[in-house]
TORPA-4810 file (N, C-alpha, C, O; in nm, 3 decimals):
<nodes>
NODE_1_-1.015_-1.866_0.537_-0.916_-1.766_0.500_-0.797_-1.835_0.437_-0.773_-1.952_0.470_X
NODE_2_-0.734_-1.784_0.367_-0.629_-1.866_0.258_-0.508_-1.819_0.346_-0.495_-1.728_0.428_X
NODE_3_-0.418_-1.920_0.295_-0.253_-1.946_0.378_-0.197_-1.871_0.297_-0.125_-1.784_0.346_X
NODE_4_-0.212_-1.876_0.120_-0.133_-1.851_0.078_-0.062_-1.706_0.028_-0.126_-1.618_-0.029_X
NODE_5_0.048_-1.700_0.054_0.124_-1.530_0.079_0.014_-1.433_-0.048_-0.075_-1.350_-0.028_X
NODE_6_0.060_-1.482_-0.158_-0.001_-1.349_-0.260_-0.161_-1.341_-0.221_-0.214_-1.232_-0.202_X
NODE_7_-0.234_-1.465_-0.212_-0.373_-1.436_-0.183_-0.411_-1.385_-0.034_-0.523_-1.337_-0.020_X
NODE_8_-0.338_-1.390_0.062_-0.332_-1.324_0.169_-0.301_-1.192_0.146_-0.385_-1.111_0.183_X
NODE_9_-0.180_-1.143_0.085_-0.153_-1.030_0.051_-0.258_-0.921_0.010_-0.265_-0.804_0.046_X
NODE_10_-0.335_-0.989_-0.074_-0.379_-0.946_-0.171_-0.563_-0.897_-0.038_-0.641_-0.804_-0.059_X
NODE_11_-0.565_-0.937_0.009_-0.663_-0.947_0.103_-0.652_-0.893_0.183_-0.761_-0.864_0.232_X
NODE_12_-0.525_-0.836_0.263_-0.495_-0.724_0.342_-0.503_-0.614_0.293_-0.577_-0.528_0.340_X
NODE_13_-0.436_-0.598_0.198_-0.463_-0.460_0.097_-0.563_-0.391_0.103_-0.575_-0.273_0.134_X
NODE_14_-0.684_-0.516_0.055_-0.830_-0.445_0.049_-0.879_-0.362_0.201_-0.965_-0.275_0.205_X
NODE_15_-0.818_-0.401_0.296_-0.883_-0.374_0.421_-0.818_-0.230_0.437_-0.826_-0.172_0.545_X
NODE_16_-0.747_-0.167_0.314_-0.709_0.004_0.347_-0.804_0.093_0.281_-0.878_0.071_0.185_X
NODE_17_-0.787_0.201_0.355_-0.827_0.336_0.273_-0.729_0.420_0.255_-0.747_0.494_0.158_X
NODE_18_-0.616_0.439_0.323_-0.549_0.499_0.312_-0.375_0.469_0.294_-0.364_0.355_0.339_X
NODE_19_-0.321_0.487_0.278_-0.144_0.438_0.266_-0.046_0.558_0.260_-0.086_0.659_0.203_X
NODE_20_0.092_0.555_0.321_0.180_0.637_0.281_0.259_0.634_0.148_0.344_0.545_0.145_X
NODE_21_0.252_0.694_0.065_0.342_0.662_-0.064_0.496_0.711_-0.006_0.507_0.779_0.096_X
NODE_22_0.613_0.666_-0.086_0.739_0.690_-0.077_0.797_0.725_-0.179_0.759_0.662_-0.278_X
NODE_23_0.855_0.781_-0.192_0.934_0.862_-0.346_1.073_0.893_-0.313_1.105_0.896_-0.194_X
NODE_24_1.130_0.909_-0.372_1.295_0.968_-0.341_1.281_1.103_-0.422_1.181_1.098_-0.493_X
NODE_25_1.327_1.185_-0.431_1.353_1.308_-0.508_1.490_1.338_-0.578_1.581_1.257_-0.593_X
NODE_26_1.488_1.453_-0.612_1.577_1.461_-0.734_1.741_1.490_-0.625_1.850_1.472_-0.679_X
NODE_27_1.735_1.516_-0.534_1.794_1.528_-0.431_1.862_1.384_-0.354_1.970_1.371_-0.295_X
NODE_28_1.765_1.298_-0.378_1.821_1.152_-0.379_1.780_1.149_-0.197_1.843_1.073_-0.124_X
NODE_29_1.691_1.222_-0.151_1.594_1.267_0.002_1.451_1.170_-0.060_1.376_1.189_-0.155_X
NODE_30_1.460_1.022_0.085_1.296_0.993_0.080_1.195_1.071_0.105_1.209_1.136_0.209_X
NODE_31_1.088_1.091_0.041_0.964_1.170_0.099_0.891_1.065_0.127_0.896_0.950_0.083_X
NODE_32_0.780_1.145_0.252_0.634_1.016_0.281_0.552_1.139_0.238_0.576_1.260_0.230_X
NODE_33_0.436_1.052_0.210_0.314_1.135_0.232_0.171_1.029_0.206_0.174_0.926_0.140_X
NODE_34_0.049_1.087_0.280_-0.083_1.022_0.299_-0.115_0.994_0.177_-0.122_1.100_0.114_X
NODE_35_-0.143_0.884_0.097_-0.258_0.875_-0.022_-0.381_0.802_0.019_-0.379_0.692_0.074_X
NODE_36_-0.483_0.868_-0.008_-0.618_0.826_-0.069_-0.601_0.675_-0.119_-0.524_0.676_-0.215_X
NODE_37_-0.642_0.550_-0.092_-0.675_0.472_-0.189_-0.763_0.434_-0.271_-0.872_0.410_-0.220_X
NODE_38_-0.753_0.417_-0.405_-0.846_0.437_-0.515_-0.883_0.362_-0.515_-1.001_0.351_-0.484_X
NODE_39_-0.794_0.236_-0.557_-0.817_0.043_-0.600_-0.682_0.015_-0.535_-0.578_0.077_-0.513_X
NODE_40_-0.743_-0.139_-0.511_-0.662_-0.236_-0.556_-0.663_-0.317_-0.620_-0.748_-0.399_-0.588_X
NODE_41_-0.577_-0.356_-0.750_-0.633_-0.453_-0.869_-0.624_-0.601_-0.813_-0.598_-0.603_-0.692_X
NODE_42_-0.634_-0.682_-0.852_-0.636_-0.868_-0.860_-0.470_-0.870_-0.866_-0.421_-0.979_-0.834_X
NODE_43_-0.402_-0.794_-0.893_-0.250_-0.825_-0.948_-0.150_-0.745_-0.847_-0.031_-0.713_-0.853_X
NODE_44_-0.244_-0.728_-0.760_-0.149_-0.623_-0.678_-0.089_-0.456_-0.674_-0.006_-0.401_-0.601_X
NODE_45_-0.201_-0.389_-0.828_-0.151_-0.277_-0.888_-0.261_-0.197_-0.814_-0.379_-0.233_-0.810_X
NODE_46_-0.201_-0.061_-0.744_-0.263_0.018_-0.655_-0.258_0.123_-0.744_-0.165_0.152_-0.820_X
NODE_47_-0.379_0.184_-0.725_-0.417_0.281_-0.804_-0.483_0.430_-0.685_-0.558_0.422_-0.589_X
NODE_48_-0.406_0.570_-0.755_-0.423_0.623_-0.652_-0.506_0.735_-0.773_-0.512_0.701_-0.891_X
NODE_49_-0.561_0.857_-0.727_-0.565_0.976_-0.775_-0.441_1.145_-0.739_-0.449_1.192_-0.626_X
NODE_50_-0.389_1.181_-0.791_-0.325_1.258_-0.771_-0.298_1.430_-0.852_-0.364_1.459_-0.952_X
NODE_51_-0.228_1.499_-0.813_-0.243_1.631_-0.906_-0.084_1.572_-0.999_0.013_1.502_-0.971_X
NODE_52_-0.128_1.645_-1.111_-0.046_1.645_-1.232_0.051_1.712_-1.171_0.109_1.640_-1.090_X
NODE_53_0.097_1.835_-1.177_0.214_1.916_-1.092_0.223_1.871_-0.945_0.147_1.938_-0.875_X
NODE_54_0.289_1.785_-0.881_0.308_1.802_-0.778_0.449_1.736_-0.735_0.511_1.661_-0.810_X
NODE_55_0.490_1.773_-0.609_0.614_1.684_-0.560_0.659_1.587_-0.601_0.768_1.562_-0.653_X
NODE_56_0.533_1.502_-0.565_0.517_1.357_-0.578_0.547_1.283_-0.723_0.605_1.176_-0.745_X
NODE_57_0.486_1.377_-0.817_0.492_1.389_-0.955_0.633_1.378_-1.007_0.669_1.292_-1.087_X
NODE_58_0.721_1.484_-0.950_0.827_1.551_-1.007_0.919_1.421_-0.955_0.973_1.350_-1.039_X
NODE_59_0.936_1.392_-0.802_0.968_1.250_-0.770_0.989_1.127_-0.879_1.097_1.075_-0.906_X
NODE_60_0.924_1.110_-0.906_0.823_0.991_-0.967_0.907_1.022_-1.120_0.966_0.932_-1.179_X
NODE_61_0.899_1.172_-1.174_0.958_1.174_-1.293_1.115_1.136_-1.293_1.171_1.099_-1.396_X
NODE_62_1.192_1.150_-1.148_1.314_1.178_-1.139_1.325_1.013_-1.116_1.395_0.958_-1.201_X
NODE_63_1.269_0.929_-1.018_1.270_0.815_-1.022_1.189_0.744_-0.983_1.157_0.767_-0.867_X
NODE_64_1.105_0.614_-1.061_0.978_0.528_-1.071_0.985_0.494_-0.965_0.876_0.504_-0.908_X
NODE_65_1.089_0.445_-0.886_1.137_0.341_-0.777_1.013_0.375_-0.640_1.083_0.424_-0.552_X
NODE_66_0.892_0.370_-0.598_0.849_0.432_-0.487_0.791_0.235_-0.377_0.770_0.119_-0.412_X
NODE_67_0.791_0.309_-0.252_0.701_0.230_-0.155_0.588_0.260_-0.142_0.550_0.360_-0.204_X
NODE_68_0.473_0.175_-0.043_0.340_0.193_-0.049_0.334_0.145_0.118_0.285_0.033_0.134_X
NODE_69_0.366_0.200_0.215_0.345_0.148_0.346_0.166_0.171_0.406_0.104_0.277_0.423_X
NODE_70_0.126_0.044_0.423_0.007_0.129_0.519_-0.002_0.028_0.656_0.070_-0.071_0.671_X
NODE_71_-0.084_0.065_0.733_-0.088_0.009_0.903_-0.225_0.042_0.938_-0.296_0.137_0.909_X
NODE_72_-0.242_-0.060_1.006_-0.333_-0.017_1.081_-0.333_-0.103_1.278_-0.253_-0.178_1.335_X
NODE_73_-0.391_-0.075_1.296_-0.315_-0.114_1.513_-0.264_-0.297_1.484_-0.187_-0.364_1.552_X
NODE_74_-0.321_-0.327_1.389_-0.311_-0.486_1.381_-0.269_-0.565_1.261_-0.252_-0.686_1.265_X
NODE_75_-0.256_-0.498_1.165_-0.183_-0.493_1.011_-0.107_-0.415_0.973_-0.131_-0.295_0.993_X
NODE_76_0.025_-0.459_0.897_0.112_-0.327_0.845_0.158_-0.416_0.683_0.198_-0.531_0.673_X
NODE_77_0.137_-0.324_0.585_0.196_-0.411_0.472_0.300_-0.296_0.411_0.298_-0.177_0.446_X
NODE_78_0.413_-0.368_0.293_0.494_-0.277_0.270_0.502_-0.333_0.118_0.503_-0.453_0.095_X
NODE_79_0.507_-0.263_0.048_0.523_-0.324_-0.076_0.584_-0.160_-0.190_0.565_-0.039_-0.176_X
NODE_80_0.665_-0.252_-0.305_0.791_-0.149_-0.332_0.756_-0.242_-0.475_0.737_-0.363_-0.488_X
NODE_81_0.754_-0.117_-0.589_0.741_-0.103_-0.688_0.819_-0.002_-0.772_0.923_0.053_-0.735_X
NODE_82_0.759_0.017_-0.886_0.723_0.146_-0.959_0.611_0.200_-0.958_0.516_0.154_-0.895_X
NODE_83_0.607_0.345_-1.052_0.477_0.449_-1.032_0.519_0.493_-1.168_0.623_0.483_-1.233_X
NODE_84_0.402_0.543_-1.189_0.370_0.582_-1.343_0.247_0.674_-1.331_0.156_0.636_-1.258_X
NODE_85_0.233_0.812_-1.407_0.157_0.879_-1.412_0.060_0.818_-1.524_0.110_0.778_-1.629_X
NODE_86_-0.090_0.810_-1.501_-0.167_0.738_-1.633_-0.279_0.899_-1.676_-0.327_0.960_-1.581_X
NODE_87_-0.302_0.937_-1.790_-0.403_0.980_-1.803_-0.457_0.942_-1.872_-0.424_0.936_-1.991_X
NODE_88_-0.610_0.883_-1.800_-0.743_0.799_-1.855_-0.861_0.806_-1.808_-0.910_0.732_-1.722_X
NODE_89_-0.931_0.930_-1.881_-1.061_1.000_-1.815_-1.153_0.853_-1.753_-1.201_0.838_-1.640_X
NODE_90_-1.156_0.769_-1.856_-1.261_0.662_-1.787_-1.232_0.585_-1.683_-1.326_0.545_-1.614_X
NODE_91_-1.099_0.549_-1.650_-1.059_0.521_-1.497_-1.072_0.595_-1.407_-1.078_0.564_-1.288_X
NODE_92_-1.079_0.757_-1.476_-1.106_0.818_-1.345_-1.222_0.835_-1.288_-1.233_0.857_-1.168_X
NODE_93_-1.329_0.824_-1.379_-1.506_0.830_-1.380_-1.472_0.683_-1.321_-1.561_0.697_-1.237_X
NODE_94_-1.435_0.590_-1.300_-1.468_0.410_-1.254_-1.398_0.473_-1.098_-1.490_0.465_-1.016_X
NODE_95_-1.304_0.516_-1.045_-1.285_0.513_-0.914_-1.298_0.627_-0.845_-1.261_0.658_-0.731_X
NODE_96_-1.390_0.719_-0.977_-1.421_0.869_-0.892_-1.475_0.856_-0.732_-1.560_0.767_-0.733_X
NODE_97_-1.465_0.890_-0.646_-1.561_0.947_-0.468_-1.542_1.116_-0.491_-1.459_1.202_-0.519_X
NODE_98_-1.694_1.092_-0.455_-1.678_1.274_-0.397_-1.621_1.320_-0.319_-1.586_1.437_-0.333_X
NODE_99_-1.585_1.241_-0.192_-1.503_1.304_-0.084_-1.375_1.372_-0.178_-1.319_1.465_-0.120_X
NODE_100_-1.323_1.341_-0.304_-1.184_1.389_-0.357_-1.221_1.522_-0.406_-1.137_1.566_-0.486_X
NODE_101_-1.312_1.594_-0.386_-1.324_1.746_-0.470_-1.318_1.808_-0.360_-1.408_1.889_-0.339_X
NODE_102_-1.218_1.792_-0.265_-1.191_1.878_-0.172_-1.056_1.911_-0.227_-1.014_2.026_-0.244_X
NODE_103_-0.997_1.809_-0.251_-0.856_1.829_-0.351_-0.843_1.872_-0.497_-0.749_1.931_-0.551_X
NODE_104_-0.975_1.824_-0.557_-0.982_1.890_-0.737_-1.124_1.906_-0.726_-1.212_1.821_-0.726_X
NODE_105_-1.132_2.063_-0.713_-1.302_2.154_-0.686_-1.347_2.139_-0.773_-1.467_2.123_-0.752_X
NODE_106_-1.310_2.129_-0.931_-1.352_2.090_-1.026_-1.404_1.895_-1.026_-1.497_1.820_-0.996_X
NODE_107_-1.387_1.895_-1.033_-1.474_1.747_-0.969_-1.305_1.650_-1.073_-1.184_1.655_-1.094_X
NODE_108_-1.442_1.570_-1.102_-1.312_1.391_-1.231_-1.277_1.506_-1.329_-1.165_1.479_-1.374_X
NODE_109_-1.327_1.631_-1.386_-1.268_1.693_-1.476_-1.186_1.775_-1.467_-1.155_1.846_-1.563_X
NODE_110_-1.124_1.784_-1.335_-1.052_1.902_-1.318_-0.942_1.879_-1.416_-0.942_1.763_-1.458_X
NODE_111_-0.871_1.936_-1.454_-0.768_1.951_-1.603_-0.658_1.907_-1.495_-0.583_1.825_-1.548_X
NODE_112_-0.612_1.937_-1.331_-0.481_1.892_-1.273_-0.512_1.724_-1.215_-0.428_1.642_-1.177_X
NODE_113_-0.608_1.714_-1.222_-0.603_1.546_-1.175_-0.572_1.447_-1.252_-0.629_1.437_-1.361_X
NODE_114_-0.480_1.357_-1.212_-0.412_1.227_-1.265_-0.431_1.127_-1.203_-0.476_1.119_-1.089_X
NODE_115_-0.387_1.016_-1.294_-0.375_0.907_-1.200_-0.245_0.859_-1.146_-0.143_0.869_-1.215_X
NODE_116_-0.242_0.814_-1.045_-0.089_0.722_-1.018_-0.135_0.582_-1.013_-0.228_0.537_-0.947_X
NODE_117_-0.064_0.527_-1.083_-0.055_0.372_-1.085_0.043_0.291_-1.009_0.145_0.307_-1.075_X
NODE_118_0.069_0.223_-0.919_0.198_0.141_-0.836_0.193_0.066_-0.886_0.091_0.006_-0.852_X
NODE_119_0.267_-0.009_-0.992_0.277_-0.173_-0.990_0.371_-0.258_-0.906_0.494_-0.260_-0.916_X
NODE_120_0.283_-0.339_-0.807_0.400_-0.365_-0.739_0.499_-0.505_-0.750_0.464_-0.620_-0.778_X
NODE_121_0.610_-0.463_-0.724_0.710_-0.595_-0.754_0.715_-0.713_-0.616_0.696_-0.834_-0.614_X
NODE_122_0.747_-0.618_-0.512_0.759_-0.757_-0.392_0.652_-0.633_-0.298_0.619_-0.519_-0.329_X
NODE_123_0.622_-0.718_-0.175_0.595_-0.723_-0.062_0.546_-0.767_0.020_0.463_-0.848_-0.020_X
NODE_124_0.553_-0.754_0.181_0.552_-0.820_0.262_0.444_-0.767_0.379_0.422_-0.647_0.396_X
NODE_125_0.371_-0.886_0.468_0.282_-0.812_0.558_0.315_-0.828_0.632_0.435_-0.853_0.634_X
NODE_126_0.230_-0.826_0.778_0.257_-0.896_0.898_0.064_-0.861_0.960_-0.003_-0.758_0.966_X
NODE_127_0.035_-1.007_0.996_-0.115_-0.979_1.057_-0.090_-1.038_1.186_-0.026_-1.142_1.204_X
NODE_128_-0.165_-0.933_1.319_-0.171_-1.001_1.382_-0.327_-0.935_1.469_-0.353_-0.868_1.569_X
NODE_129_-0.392_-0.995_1.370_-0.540_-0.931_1.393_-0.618_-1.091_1.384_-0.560_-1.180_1.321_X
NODE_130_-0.737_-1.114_1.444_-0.787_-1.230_1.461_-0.744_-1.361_1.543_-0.718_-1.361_1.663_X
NODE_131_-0.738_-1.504_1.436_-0.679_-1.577_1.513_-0.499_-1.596_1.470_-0.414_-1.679_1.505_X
NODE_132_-0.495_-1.492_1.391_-0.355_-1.481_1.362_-0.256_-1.413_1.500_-0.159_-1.457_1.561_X
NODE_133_-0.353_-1.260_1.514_-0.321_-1.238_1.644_-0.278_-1.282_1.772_-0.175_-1.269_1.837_X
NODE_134_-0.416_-1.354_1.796_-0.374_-1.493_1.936_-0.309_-1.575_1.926_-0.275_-1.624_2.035_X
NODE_135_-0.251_-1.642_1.800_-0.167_-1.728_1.806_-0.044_-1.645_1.802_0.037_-1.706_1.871_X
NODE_136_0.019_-1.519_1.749_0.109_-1.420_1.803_0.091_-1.401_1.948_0.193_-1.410_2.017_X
NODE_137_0.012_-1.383_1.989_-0.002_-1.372_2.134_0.058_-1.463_2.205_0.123_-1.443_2.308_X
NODE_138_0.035_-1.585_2.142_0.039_-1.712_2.283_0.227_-1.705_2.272_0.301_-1.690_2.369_X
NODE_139_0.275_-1.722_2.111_0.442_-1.713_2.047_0.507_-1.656_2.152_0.592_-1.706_2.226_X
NODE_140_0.439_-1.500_2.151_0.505_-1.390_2.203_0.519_-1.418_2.395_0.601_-1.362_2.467_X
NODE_141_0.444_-1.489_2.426_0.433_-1.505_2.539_0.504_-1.617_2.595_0.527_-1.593_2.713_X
NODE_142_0.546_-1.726_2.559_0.599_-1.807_2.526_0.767_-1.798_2.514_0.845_-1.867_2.579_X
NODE_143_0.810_-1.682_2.401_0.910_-1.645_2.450_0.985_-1.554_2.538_1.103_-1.574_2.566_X
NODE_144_0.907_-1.443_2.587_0.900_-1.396_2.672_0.940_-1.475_2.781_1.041_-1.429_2.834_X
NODE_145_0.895_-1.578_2.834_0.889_-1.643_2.949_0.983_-1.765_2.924_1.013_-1.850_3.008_X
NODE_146_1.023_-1.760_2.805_1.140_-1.820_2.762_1.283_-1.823_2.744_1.375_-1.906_2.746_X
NODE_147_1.258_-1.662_2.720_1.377_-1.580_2.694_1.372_-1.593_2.548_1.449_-1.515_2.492_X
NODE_148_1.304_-1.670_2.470_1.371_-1.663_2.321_1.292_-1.593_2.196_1.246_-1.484_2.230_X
NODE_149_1.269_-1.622_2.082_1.186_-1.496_2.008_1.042_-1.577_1.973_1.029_-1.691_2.017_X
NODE_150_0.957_-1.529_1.910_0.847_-1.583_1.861_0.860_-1.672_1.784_0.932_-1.635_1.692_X
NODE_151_0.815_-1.811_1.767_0.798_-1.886_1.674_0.708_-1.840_1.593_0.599_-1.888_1.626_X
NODE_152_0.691_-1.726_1.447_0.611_-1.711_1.438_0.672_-1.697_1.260_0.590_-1.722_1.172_X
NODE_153_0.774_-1.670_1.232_0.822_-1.690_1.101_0.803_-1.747_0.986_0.797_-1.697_0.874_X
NODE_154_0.795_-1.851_1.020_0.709_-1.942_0.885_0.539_-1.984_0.896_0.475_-2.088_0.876_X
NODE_155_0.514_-1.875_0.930_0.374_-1.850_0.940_0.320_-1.764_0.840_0.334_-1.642_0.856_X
NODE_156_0.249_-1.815_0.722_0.243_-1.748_0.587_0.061_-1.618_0.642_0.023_-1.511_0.596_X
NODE_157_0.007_-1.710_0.751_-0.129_-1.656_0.844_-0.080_-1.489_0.892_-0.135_-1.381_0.876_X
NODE_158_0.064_-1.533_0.964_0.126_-1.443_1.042_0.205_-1.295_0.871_0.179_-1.187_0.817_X
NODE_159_0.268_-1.368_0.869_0.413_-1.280_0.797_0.433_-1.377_0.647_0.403_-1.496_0.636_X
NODE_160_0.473_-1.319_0.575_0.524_-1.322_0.419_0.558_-1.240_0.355_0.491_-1.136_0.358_X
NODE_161_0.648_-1.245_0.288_0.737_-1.161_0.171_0.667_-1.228_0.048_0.630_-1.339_0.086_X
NODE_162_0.631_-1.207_-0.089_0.527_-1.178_-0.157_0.630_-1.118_-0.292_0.688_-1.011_-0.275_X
NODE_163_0.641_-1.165_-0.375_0.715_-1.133_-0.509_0.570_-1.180_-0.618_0.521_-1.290_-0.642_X
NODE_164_0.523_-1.005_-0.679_0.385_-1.017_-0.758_0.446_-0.970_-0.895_0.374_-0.962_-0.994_X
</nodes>
């Protein structure tokens, strides 16, 4: 398994299906909400499916600026970009699933489906799944019984901040 932050990064990512997107609105109010994950590129660019009219949309028009949080009991990554609406029938035929025509009944052709693109600028993980975990474990225990915090900071295995 690689040390290094972006190729680590880049390797947690893959292990989602799902993520919260973040948007601000025209109101200058964060929104969350569940996305689907489509891809993740080699470069860090998350690719979602979405409806043309929506919140998220109107967000996004008012300002690019969004987050991409996802978690899972033993991984959490955060990464903060821009978003861009793409329309490109053949990307959407390359990351079509059927499970998504619960959202566009019309299937990849529905006339309201888009794409969202994240390109992301920085972010950061934290693993503590495997032997990344146990060695958080032993840190955490350690200071605990220490009184002091985890040695676990410059642990690129553990935690990294990530500028892609």
């Amino acid at each position: 398994m690689t040390t290094q932050p972006f190729d680590k990064l880049q390797y947690l990512l893959n292990d989602f299906d799902m993520a919260m997107l973040v948007t601000r609105n025209a109101e200058g109010q964060l929104r969350s909400r569940p996305m689907a994950l489509a891809e993740v590129a080699n470069d860090g660019t998350l690719w979602f499916i979405t409806q043309r009219h929506s919140g998220k949309a109107d967000d996004i028009a008012h300002d690019r600026r969004v987050n991409v949080s996802l978690q899972s009991s033993m991984k959490f990554i955060s990464l903060s970009g821009s978003a861009e609406l793409v329309d490109d029938r053949s990307k959407v035929a390359e990351l079509w699933s059927e499970a998504w025509k619960a959202w566009f009944p019309q299937g990849m052709d529905d006339p309201t489906l888009t794409l969202l693109r994240i390109h992301g600028e920085c972010g950061e993980y934290w693993d503590s799944s495997g032997a990344s975990g146990i060695k958080y474990l032993i840190e955490a225990g350690k200071a605990y019984l220490t009184g002091t915090r985890p040695d676990v900071a410059d642990d690129p295995k553990i935690h990294a901040k990530v500028q892609l």
